[in-house]
RODO-2510 file (C-alpha; in nm, 4 decimals, decimal comma):
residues 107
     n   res          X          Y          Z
     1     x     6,0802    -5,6758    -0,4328
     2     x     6,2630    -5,4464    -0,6026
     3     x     6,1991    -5,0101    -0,5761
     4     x     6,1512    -4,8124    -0,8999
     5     x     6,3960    -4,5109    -0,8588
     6     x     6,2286    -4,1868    -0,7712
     7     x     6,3784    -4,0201    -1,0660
     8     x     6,3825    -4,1117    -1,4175
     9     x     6,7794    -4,0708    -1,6303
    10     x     6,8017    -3,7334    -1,7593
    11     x     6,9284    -3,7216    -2,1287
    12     x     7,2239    -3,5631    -2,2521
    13     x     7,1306    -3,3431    -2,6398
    14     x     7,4131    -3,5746    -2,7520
    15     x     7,2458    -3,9000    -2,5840
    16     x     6,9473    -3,8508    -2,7234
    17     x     7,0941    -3,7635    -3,1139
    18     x     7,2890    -4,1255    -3,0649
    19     x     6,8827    -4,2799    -2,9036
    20     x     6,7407    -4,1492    -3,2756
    21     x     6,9992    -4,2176    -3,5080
    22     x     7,0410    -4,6365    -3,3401
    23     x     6,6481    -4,6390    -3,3200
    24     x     6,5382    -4,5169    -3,6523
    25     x     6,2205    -4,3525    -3,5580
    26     x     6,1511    -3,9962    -3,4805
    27     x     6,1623    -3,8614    -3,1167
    28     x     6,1524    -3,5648    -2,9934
    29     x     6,4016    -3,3656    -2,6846
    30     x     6,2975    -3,1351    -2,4027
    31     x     6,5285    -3,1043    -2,0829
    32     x     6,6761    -3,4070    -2,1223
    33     x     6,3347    -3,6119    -2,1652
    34     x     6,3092    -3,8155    -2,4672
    35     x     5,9538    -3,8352    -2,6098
    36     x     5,8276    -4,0868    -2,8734
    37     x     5,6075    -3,9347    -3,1876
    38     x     5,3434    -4,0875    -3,3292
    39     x     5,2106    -4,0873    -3,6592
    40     x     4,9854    -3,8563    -3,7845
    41     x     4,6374    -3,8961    -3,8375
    42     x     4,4790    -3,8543    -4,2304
    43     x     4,3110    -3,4400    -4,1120
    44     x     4,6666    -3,3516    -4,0136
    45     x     4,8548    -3,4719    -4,2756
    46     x     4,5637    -3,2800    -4,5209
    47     x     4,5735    -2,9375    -4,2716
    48     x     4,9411    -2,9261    -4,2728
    49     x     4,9677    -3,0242    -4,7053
    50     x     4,7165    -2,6784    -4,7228
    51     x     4,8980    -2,4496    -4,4876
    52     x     5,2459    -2,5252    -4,6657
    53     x     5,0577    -2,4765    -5,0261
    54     x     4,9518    -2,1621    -4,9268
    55     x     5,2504    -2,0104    -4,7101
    56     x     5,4437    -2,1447    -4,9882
    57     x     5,2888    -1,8940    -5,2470
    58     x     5,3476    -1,5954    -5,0426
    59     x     5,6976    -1,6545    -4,9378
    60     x     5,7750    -1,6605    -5,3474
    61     x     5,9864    -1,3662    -5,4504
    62     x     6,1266    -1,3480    -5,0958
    63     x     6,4281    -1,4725    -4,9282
    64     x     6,2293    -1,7340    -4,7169
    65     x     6,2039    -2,0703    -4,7386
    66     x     5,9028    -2,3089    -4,6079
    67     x     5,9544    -2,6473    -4,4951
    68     x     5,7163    -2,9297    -4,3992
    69     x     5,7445    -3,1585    -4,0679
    70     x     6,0639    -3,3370    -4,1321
    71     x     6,3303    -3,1224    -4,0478
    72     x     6,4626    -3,1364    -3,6818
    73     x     6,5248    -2,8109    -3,5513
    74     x     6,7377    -2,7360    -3,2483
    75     x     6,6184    -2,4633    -2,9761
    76     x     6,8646    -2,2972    -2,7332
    77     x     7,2140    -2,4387    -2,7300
    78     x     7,0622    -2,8252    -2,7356
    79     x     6,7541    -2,7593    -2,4510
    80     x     6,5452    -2,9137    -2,6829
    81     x     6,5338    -3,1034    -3,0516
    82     x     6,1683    -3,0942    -3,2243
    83     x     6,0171    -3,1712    -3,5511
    84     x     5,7396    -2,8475    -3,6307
    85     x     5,4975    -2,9178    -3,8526
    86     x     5,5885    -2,6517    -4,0949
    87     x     5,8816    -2,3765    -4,0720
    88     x     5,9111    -2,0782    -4,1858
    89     x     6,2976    -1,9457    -4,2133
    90     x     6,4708    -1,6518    -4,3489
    91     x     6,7761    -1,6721    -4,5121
    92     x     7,0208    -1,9770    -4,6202
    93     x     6,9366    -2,2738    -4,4407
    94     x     7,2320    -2,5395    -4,2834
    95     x     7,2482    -2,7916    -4,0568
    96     x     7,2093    -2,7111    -3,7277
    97     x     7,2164    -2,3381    -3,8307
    98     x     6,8637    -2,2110    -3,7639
    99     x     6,8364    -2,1624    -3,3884
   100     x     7,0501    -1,8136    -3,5287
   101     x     6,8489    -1,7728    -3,7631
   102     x     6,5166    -1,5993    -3,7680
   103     x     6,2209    -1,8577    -3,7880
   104     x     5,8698    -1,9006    -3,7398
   105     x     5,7656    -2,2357    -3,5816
   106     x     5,3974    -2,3688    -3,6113
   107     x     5,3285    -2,6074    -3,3890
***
């Protein structure tokens, strides 16, 4: 009979960047664990479409920009990799750029 090992593989940021891009589907990263996301359900989608309509009328005139659930953010220097359901961010936005940035995540 073969033992499961105690410990599970720790990923690397870069491991898990190659995991998404081969897989196709989104994950998210935290201290090297990989975790699958599921799809969201029909209230969520609606909740999240009403938040970003109205955060999106009061960021106009300023120099912030709103975005919606599918842009991968980066915390720390690569601790973690998540997909927010809506960002807030202040200033010009670039790959990889806004854990420099200022930003407002909502869960």
């Amino acid at each position: 009979m073969t033992a499961l090992p105690l410990t599970r593989k720790k990923f690397t940021p870069q491991e898990y960047l190659m995991v998404e891009r081969a897989s196709g589907s989104r994950s998210e990263f935290l201290d090297g664990e990989i975790y699958a996301m599921c799809g969201a359900s029909r209230a969520h989608v609606i909740i999240n479409a009403n938040v970003g309509g109205v955060v999106h009328s009061q960021l106009k005139g300023t120099p912030c920009q709103g975005m919606f659930h599918d842009m991968k953010v980066r915390i720390g220097k690569g601790r973690a990799y998540v997909y927010p359901d809506f960002l807030i961010v202040y200033g010009k936005v670039g790959m990889w750029t806004l854990n420099r940035m200022f930003c407002s995540i909502l869960p």
